[in-house]
C-alpha positions in Angstrom: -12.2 -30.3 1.7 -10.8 -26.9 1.0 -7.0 -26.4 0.6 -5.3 -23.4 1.4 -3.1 -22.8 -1.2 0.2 -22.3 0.0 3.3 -20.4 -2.5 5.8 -23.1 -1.1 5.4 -27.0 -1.5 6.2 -29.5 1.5 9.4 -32.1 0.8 7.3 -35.2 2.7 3.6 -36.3 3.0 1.7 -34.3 4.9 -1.9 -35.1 6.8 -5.2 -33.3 6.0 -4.9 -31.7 9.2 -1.0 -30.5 8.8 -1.7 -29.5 4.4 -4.6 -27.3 5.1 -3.7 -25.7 9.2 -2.0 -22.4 9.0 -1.6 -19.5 11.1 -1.7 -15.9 9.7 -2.3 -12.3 10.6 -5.9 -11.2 10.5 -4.7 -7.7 10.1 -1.8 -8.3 7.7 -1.7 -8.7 3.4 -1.6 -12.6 3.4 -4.3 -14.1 1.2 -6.2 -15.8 4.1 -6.6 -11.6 5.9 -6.9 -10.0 2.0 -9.8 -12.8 1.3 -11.9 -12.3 4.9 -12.0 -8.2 3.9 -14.3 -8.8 1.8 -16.5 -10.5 3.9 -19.4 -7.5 4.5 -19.1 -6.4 7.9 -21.5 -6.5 10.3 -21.5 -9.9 12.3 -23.6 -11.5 9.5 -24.3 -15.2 8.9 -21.9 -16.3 7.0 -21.6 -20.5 5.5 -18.0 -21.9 4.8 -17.3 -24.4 2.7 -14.2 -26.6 3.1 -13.0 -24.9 6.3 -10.5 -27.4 7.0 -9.2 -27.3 10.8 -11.1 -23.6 10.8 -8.0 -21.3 10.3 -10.5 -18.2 9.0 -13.1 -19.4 10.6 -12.3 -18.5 13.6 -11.1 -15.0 12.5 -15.0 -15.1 11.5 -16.0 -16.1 15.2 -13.7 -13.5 16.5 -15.0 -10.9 14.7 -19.1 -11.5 15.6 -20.3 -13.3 12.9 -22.0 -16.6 13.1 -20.7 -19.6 10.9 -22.3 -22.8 9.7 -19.2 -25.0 8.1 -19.3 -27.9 5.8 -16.9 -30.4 6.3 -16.0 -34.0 5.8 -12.4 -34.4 6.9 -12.8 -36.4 9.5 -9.7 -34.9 11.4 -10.9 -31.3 10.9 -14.4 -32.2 12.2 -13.0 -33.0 15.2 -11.3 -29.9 16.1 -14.4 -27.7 14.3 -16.9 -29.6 16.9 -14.4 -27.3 19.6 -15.5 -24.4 18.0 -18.4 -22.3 18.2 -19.7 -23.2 15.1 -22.3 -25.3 13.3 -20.8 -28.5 11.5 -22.6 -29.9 9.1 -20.6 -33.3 7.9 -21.1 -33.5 4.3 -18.8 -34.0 1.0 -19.0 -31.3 -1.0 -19.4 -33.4 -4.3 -22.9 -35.2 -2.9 -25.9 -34.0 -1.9 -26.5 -34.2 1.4 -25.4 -31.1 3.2 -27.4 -29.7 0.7 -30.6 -31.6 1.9 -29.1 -30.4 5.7 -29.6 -26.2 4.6 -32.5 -26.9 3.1 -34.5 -23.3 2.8 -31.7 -21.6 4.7 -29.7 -18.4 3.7 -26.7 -16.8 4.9 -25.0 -13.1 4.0 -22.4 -14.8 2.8 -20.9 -17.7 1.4 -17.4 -18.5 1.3 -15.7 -21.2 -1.4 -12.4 -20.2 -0.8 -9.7 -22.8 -2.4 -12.7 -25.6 -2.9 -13.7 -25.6 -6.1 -10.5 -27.1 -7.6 -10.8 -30.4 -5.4 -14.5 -31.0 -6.6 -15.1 -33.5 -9.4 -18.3 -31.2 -10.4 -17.8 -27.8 -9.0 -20.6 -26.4 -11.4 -23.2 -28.5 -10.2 -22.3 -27.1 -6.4 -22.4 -23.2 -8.2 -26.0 -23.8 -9.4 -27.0 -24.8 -6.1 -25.5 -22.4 -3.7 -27.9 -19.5 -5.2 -30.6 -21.1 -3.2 -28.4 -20.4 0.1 -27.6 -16.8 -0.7 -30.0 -13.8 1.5 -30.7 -11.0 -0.7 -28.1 -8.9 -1.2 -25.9 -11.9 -0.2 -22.3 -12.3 -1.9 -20.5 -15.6 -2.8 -16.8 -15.4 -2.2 -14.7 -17.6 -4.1 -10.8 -18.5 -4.2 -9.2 -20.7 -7.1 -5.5 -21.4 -7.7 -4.4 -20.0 -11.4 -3.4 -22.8 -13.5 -2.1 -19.9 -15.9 1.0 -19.1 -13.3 4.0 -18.5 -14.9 6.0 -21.2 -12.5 3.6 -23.7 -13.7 4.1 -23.4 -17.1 7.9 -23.3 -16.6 7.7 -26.5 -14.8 5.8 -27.7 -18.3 8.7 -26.1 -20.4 11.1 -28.5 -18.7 8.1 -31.5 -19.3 7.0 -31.6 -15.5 3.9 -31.4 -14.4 4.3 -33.4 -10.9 1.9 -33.2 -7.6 3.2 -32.1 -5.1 1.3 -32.1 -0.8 0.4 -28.5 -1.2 0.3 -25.5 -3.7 -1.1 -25.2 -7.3 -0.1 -28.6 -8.2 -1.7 -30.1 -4.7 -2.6 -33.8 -5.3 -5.6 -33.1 -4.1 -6.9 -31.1 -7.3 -9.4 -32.8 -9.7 -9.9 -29.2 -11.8 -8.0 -26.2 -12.7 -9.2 -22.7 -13.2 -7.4 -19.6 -15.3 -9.4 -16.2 -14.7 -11.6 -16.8 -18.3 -12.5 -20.1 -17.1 -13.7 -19.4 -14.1 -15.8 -16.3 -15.6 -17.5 -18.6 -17.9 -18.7 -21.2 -15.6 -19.7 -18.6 -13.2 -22.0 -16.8 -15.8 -23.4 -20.1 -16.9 -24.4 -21.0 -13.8 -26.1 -17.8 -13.1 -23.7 -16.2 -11.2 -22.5 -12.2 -11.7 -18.8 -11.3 -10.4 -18.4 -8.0 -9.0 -14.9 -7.9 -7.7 -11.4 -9.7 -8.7 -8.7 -9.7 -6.7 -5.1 -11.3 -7.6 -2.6 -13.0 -5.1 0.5 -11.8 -6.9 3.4 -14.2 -5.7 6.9 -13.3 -7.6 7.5 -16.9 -9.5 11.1 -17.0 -7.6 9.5 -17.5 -4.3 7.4 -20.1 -5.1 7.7 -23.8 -5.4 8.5 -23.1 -9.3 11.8 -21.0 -8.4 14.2 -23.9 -9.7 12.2 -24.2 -13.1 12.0 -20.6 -13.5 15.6 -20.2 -13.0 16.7 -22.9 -15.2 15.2 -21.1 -18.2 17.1 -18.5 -20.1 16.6 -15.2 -20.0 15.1 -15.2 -23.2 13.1 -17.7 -22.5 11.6 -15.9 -19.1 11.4 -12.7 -21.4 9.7 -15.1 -24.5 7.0 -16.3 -21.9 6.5 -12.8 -20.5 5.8 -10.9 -23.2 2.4 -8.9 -23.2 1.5 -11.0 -19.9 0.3 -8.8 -17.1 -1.0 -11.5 -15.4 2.2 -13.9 -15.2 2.5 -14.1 -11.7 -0.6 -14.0 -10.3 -0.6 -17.4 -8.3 -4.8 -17.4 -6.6 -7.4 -15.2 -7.9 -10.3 -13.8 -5.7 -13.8 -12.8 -6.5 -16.8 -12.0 -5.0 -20.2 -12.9 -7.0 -23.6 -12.5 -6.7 -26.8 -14.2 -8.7 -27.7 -12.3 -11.5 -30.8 -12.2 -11.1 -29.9 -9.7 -8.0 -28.1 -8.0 -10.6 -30.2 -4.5 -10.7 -30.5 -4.5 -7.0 -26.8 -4.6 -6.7 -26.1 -1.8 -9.3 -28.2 0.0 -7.2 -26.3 -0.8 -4.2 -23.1 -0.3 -6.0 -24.4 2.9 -7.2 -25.2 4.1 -3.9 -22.0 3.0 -2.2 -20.1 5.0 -4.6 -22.4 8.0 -4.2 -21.6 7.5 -0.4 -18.4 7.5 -0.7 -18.4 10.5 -3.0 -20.5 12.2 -0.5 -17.3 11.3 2.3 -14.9 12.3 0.0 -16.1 15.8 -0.6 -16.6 16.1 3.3 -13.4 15.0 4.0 -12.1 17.4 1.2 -14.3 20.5 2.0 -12.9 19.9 5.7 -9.5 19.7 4.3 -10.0 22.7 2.4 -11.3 24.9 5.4 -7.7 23.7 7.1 -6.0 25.1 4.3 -8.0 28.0 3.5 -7.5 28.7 7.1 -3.9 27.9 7.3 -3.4 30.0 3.9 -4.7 33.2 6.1 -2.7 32.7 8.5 0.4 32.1 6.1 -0.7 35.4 4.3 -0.8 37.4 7.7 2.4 36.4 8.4 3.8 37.5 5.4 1.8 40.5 4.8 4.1 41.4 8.7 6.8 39.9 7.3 6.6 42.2 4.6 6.1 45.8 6.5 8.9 44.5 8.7 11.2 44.0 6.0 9.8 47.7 4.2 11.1 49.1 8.0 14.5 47.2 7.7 14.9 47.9 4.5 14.0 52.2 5.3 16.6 51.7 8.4 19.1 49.9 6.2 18.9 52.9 3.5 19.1 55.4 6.3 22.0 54.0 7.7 23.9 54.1 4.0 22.7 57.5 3.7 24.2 58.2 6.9 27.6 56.0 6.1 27.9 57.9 3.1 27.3 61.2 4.5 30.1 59.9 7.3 32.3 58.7 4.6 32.2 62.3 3.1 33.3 64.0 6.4 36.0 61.6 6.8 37.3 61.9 3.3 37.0 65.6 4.3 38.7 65.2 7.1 41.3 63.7 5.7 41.9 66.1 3.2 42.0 69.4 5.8 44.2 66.7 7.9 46.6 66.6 5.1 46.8 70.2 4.4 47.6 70.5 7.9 50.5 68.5 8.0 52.3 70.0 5.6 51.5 73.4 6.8 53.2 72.2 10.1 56.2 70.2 8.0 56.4 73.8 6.5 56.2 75.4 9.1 58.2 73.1 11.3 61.0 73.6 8.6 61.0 77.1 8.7 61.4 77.3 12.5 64.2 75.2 12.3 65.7 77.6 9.8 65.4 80.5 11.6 66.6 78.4 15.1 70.0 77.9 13.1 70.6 81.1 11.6 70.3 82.2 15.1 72.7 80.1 16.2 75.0 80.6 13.4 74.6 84.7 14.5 75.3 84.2 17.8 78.6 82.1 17.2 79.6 84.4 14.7 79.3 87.8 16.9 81.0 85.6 19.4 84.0 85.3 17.8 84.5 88.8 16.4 84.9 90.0 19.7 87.4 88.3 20.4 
């Protein structure tokens, strides 16, 4: 019964089996692995509507929880008897699976891409209370009608079915987020968490219409929008009459998770405080080292300078030297050639 809304629409006709089998990664951000988070942990009982061929139910089985299925595709039936699961045969849109859980409950219960393909999916809503354990959740899937490729498919005047997507053949009723808010609070039912499946409009099987409308078109249709491209919405419901038990729940939860976070952060803060010390040791020895560098540094210009006045000193008497020797030197060679001059001169007088 259920259809797993794909982004991308098939060219031919496709089986049951083929429209609603896909593989995906349990650990990953596709919309089958966002929408089994939310399934409570804990190996629970858990009673899926619509598996199909059992794509997410056997993430279920794999991951210790024990799952009751309702199914009438007769194709998928087959290859759910493989599994270790409970099959219950039914269509979703009589009565008789609900005669077969009669006074039964589960932890959870999973509608995940059914409701749209049932002729009177508030009648099923009413019901399903019955089937929900205290403290139980209902998780539900629905394709958005309100996507932004489908309504520029309906600009162009196209609104055609297609094997698989929002516009699945299979549909009988179409959901926005309102819509589906409203029937769930008439039928008793409380939402507690929404979740979108954001798919850009130009990789889904809208791209062509979207791109064959102007800019100021696309911009026209996007105005004040938030929610233009959100292709599936999620959320996760429980009756209201569990509503002050689930505040309560809620309430605790959060003050848990306060509780972790101020562990984690006191723990955090220790590390730092801690690394802080060590930071401020260092630089408190940093710091005398520098003081000593910078002592030594002054001590060496005190000594440069001191240096720098001998030399200049130096220099100075060096000077004074050498002219007293070029003065000197001079006068020597004076009195050398006045010798000279003597001795040549007495020389030739006697002759």
């Amino acid at each position: 019964m259920a259809a797993r809304t794909g982004a991308k629409g098939g060219g031919k006709c496709m089986t049951n089996i083929e429209r609603y089998d896909y593989a995906f990664d349990p650990d990953g951000e596709e919309w089958a692995a966002r929408l089994l988070r939310r399934v409570p942990p804990g190996g629970g009982s858990v009673l899926e509507l619509g598996p199909g061929p059992g794509a997410m139910t056997r993430v279920l089985l794999a991951r210790g929880y024990r799952v009751t299925v309702v199914e009438n595709d007769p194709e998928a039936l087959e290859v759910l008897k493989t599994l270790d699961v409970e099959v219950i045969p039914g269509n979703l849109d009589s009565t008789d699976w609900l005669d077969a859980l009669n006074g039964r409950q589960f932890d959870t219960v999973m509608a995940c891409d059914v409701l749209e393909h049932l002729r009177k999916p508030e009648d099923v809503l009413q019901r399903l209370s019955e089937f929900v354990a205290p403290m139980g959740c209902l998780l539900i899937s629905v394709p958005n009608i309100a996507y932004a490729g489908v309504l520029a498919s309906m600009r162009s005047g196209i609104f055609d079915y297609s094997d698989k997507g929002q516009l699945d053949r299979t549909h009988v009723r179409f959901f926005t987020k309102r819509s589906m808010e409203k029937m769930l609070l008439d039928c008793g039912w409380a939402p507690r968490v929404w979740e979108a499946n954001r798919v850009p409009v130009e990789c889904s099987e809208f791209a062509g219409y979207w791109s064959a409308l102007s800019g100021d078109q696309r911009q026209a249709l996007l105005a004040g929008w938030q929610d233009f491209d959100v292709y599936q919405w999620m959320v996760v419901v429980t009756p209201s009459v569990d509503a002050p038990t689930w505040e309560l729940k809620e309430a605790r939860g959060m003050a848990d998770g306060l509780r972790d976070e101020l562990q984690a952060l006191t723990v955090l803060h220790q590390r730092e405080r801690a690394s802080l010390l060590e930071h401020q040791k260092a630089f408190a020895e940093a710091k005398d080292l520098i003081g000593k560098l910078q002592q030594e540094i002054n001590e060496l210009r005190t000594e440069v300078g001191s240096l720098r006045s001998e030399k200049t000193l130096v220099e100075s008497e060096l000077a004074t030297t050498q002219i007293a020797l070029q003065a000197r030197t001079a006068e020597l060679n004076d009195r050398a050639w006045r010798s000279r001059w003597r001795r040549l001169m007495g020389s030739h007088h006697s002759r």
